[in-house]
C-alpha positions as CSV (number, residue, x, y, z in Angstrom):
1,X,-6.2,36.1,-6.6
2,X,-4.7,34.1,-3.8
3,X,-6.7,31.9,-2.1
4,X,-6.0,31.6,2.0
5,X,-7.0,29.1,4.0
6,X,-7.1,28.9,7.7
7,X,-6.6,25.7,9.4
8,X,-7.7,25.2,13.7
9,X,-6.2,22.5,15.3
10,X,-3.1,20.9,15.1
11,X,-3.3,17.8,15.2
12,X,-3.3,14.9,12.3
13,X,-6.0,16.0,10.6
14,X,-5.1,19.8,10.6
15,X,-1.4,19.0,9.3
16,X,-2.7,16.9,6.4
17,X,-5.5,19.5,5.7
18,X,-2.9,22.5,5.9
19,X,-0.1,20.5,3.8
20,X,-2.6,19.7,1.1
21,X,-3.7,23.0,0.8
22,X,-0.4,24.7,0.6
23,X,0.5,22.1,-2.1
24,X,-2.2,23.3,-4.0
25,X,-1.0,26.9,-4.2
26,X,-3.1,27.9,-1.4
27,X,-2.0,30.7,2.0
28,X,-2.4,28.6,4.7
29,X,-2.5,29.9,8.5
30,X,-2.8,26.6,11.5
31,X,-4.1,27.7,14.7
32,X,-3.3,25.0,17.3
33,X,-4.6,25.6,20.9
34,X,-1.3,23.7,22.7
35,X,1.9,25.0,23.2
36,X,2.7,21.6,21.0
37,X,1.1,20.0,17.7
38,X,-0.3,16.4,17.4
39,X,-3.4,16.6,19.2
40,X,-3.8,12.6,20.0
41,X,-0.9,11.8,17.6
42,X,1.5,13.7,20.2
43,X,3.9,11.5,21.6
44,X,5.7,12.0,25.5
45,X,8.8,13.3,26.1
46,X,11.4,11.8,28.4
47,X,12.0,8.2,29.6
48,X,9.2,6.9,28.2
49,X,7.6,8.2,24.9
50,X,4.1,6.8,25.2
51,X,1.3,7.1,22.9
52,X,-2.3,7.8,23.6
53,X,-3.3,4.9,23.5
54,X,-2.3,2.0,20.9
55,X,-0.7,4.0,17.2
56,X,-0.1,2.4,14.3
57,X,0.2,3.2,10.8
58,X,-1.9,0.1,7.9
59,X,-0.1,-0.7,4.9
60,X,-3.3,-0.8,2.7
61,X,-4.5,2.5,3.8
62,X,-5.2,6.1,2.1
63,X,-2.9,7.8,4.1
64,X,0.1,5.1,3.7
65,X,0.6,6.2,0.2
66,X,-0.3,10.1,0.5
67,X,3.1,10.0,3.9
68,X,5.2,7.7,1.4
69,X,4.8,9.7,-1.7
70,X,5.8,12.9,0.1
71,X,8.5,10.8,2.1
72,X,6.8,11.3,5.4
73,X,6.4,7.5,6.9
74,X,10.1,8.0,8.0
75,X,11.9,5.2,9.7
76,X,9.8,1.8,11.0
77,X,10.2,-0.2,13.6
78,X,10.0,-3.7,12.5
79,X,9.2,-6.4,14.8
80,X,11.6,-9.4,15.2
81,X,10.5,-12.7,13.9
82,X,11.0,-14.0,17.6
83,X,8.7,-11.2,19.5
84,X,6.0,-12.1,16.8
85,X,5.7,-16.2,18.0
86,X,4.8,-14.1,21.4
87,X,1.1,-13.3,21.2
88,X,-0.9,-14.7,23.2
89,X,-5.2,-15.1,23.6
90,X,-6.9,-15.0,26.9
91,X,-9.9,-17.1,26.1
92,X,-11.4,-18.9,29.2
93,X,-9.7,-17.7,31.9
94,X,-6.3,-19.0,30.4
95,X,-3.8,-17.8,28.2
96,X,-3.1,-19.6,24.4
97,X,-1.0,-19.2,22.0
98,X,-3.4,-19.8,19.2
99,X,-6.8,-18.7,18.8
100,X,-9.7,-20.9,19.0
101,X,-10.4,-22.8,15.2
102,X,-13.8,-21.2,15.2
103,X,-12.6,-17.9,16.1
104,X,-9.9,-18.1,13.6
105,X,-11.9,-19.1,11.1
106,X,-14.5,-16.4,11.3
107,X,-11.7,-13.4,11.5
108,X,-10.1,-14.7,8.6
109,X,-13.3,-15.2,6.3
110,X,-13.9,-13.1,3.4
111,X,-16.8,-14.5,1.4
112,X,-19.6,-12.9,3.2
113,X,-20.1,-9.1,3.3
114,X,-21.4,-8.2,7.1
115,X,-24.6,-6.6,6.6
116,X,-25.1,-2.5,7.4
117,X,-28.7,-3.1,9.3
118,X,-27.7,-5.9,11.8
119,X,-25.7,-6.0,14.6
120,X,-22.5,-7.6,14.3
121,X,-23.3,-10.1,17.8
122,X,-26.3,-11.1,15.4
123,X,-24.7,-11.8,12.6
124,X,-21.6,-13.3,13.3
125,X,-23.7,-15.8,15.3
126,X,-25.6,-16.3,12.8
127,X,-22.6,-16.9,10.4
128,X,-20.4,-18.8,13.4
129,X,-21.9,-19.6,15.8
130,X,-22.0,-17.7,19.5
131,X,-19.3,-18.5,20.5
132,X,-17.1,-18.0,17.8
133,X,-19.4,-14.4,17.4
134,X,-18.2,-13.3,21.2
135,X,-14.6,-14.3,20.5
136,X,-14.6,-12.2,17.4
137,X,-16.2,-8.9,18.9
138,X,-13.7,-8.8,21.8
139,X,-10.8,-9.2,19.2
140,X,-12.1,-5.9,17.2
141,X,-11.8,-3.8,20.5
142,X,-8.4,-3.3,19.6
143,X,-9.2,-1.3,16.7
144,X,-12.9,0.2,18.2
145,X,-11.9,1.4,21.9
146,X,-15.5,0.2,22.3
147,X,-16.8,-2.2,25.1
148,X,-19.6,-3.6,23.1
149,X,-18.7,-4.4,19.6
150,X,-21.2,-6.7,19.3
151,X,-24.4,-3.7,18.9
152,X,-22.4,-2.3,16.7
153,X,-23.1,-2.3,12.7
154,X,-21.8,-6.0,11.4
155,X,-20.4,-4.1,8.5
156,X,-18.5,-1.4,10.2
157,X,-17.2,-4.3,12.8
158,X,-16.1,-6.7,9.9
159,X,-14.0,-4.2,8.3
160,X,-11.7,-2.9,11.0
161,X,-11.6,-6.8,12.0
162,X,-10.3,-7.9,9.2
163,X,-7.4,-5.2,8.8
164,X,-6.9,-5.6,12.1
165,X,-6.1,-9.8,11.5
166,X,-5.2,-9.4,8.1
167,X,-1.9,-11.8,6.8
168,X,0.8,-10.7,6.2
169,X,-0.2,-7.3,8.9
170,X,-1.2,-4.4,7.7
171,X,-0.2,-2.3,11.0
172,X,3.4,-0.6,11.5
173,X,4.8,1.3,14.1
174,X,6.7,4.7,13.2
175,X,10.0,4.8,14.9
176,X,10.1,6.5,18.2
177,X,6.8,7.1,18.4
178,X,3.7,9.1,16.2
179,X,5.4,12.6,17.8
180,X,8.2,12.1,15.0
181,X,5.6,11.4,12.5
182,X,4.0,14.8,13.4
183,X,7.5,16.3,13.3
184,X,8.1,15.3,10.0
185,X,4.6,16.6,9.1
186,X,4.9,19.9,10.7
187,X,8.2,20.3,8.8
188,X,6.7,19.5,5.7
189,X,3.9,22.4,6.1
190,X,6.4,25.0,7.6
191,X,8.3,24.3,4.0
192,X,5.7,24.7,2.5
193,X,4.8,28.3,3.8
194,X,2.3,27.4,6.3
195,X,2.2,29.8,9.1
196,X,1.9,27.7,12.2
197,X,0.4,29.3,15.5
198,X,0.6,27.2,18.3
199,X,-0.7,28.2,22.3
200,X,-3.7,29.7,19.9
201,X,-6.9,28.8,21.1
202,X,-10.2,30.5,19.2
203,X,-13.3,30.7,20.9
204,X,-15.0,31.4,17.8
205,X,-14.4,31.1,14.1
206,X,-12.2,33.9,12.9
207,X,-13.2,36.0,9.7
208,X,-10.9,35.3,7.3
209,X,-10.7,36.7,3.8
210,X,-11.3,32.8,2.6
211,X,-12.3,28.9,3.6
212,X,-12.0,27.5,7.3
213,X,-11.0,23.8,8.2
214,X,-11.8,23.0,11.6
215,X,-9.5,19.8,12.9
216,X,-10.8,19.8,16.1
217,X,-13.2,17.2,18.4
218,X,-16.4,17.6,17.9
219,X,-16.9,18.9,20.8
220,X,-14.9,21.7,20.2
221,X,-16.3,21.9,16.8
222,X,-19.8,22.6,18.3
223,X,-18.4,25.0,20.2
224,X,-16.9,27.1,17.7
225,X,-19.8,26.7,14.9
226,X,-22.2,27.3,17.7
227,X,-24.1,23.8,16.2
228,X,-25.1,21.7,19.4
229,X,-26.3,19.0,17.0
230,X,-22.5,17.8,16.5
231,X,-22.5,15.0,18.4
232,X,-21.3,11.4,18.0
233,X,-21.1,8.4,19.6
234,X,-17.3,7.1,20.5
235,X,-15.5,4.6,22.6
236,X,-14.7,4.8,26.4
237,X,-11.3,3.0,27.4
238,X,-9.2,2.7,29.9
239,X,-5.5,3.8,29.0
240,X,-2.6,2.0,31.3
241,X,1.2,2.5,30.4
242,X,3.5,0.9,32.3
243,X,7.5,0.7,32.4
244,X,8.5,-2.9,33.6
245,X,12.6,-4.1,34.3
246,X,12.9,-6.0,31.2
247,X,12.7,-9.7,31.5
248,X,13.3,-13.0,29.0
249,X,9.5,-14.6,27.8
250,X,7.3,-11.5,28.3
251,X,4.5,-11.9,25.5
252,X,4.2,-9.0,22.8
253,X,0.3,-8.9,23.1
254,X,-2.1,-10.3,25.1
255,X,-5.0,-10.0,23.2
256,X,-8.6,-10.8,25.4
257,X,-11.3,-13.2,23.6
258,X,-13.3,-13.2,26.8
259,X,-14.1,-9.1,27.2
260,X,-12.2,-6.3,24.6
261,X,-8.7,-5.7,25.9
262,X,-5.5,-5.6,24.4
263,X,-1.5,-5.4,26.1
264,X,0.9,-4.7,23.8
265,X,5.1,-4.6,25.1
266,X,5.7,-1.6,22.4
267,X,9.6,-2.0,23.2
268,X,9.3,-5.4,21.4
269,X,10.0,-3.6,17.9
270,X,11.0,-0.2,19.2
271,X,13.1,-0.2,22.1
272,X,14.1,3.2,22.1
273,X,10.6,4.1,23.7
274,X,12.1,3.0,27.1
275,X,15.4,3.4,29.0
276,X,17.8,0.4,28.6
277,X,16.8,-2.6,30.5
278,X,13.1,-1.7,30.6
279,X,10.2,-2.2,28.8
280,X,7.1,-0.3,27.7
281,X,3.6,-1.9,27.4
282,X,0.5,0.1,26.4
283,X,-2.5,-1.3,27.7
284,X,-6.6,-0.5,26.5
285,X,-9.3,-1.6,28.2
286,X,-13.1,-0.2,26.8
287,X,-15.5,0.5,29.5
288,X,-19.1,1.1,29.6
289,X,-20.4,4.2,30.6
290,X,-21.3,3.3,33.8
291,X,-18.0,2.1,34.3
292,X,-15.4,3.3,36.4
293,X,-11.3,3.5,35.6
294,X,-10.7,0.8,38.4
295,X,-12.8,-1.6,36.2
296,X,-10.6,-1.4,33.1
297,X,-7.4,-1.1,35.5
298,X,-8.4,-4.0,36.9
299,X,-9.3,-5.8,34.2
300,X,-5.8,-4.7,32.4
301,X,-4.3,-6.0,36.3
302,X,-5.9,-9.9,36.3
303,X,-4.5,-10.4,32.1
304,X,-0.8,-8.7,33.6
305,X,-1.3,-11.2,36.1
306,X,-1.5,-14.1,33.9
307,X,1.1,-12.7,31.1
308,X,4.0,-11.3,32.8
309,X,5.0,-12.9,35.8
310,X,6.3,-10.8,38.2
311,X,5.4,-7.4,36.8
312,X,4.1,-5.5,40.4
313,X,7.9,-6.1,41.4
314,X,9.1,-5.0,38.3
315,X,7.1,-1.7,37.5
316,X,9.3,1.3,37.4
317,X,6.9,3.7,36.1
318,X,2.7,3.8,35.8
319,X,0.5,5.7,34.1
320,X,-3.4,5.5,34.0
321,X,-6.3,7.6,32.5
322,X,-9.9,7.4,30.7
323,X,-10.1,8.2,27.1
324,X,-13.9,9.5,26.5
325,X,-14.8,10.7,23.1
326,X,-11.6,10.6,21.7
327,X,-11.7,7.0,19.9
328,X,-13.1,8.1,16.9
329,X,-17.0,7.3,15.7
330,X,-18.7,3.9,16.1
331,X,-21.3,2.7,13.8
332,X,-24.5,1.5,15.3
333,X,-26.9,-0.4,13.3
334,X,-28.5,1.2,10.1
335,X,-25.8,3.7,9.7
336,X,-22.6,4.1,8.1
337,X,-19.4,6.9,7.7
338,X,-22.1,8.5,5.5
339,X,-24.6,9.0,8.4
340,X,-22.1,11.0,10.6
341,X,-21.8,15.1,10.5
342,X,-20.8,16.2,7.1
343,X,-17.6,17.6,6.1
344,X,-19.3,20.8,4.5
345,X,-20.6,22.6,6.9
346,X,-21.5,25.4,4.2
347,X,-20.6,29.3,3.8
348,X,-17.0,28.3,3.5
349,X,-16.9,26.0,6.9
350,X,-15.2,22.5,6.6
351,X,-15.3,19.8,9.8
352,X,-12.6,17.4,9.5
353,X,-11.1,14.4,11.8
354,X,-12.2,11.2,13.1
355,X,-15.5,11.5,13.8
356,X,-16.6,12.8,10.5
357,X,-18.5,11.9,7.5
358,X,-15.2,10.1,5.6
359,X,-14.5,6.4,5.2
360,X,-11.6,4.5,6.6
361,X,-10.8,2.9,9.8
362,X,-9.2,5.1,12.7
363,X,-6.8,7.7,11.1
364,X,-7.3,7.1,7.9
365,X,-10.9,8.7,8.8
366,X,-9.3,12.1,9.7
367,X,-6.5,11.8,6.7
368,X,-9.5,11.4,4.1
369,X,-11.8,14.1,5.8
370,X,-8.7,16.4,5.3
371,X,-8.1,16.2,1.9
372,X,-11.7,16.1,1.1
373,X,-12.2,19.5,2.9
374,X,-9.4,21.2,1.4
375,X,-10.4,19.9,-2.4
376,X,-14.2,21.3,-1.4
377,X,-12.8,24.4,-0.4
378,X,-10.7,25.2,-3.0
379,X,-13.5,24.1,-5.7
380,X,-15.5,26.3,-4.1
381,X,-13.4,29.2,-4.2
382,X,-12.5,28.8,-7.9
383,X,-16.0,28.7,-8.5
384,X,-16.6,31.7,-6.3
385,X,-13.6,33.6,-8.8
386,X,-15.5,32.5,-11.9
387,X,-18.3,34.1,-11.0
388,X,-16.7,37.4,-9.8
């Protein structure tokens, strides 16, 4: 018999869940609510193909080898050797261009595992002093969209710390922006068979003669499963883009010791991503709940102010807006990936993305949660056969 799947949402996680299961021999139907796939991986059109928020792709992840075996990653942008000398710390109300010793040190250590049960402000004190501790949990905002690293799960912290520092990088940048990765995906599935509706949006599951993957948030997710106990905690930041006239010496980060926050010029190692003679940066800022967007635009303000000289003269083009519950799952204290709502949500239901019970650090959580679903469901179903 042929087993059918049926996919909703269109995003990352729903094209590697669909793709996987058509691979496998499986009928696969992808509901996506948009007139466009890519959910968060989507990428602008026109003058300036933004992101939302900071994308990149790590070398040493899951998903790096599952896009390269199938010819996916497509072309890279690789940065210059002379935009790289350009980062810059704000540490102390000035901007460096190296780290504090203490700060590097700590990032860069590998001997001790962080613990699961302690906060990370606890034990990187502990381990480096406070100092040293504060400097590291701003740095991890860039890969936690969170505005308090510090009470979060020293172990889950460490981790995306250290591939976020890690030498040579692990992080690359797909050419043109993560819209022609999800081209390239969507391509893939449509070869594949895979019967793509997009402007679909279900208000309820559909019955379907088989499995169900649901790529959505989770706030979606508890809408359609009708399970008001899907909940989980995310990040809160401030996105700014901004197209600047191009000028000589502007940094390629600015990355904030004092307070998470991260500027990166994007055009550095892609330059298609902006007319000629401009510039792209993409800015996040984490807030706390009680925070408004003017304190992260501000905030994102006082570090362009002390990076890119000039830059209120020079913008051509803004963008601001507030990502809530869209960064992907935090870790507090106590709890790891394993704590967070399960992938089988039983009677042929599977709950996939980011904020999901699946290891790995930002995408790489939605990749695995993907093919985890689609291997459950299709065990499942052979077993259901066998017993027919």
């Amino acid at each position: 018999m042929q087993r059918t799947i049926t996919v909703i949402g269109g995003g990352f996680a729903g094209l590697v869940a669909a793709i996987t299961a058509a691979e496998a021999g499986a009928t696969v139907t992808l509901h996506e609510a948009h007139a466009t796939l890519g959910g968060r991986a989507r990428t602008a059109e026109g003058p300036y193909r933004t992101n939302e928020g900071p994308h990149a792709l790590y070398r040493r992840g899951p998903h790096w080898t599952w896009l390269a075996q199938r010819g996916l990653v497509g072309p890279l942008a690789p940065l210059p050797p002379r935009e790289a000398a350009r980062f810059r710390f704000h540490h102390a109300g000035a901007l460096r261009r190296t780290p504090p010793l203490r700060f590097l040190r700590h990032t860069l250590r590998t001997a001790e595992q962080a613990p699961v049960d302690t906060d990370f402000r606890t034990w990187a004190t502990r381990v480096a002093g406070p100092e040293a501790a504060a400097q590291a949990a701003a740095y991890s905002g860039v890969a936690l969209f969170h505005h308090d690293p510090g009470a979060l799960s020293a172990r889950f912290v460490q981790e995306r710390m250290h591939r976020a520092a890690a030498l040579p990088p692990e992080a690359t940048y797909v050419r043109g922006g993560w819209g022609r990765l999800v081209e390239r995906l969507a391509g893939r599935a449509r070869e594949l068979g895979v019967r793509i509706e997009t402007s679909s949006r279900l208000t309820e599951l559909p019955v379907a003669d088989g499995p169900v993957v649901v790529a959505t948030s989770l706030a979606a997710a508890s809408g359609l499963l009708g399970d008001a106990s899907l909940r989980g905690e995310s990040g809160r930041t401030v996105l700014l883009d901004l197209a600047l006239r191009t000028r000589k010496g502007d940094p390629f980060i600015v990355s904030d010791l004092d307070a998470p926050g991260w500027i990166e010029r994007f055009t550095a190692q892609d330059p298609s991503l902006a007319p000629a003679g401009e510039q792209l940066i993409q800015a996040q800022f984490p807030i706390a709940p009680e925070a408004s967007k003017a304190d992260g635009v501000a905030h994102a303000e006082r570090l362009l102010d002390l990076g890119f000289p000039g830059w209120r003269e020079r913008e051509v083009w803004r963008r601001e807006a507030v990502s809530g519950g869209r960064t992907g799952a935090v870790d507090r204290p106590g709890t790891t990936w394993r704590d967070r709502p399960a992938v089988d949500r039983g009677d042929g239901v599977y709950l996939v993305g980011d904020e999901v019970a699946a290891p790995g650090v930002l995408s790489e959580v939605s990749f695995t949660s993907a093919v985890e679903a689609v291997s459950l469901a299709l065990r499942t179903r052979r077993l259901d056969l066998k017993s027919t």
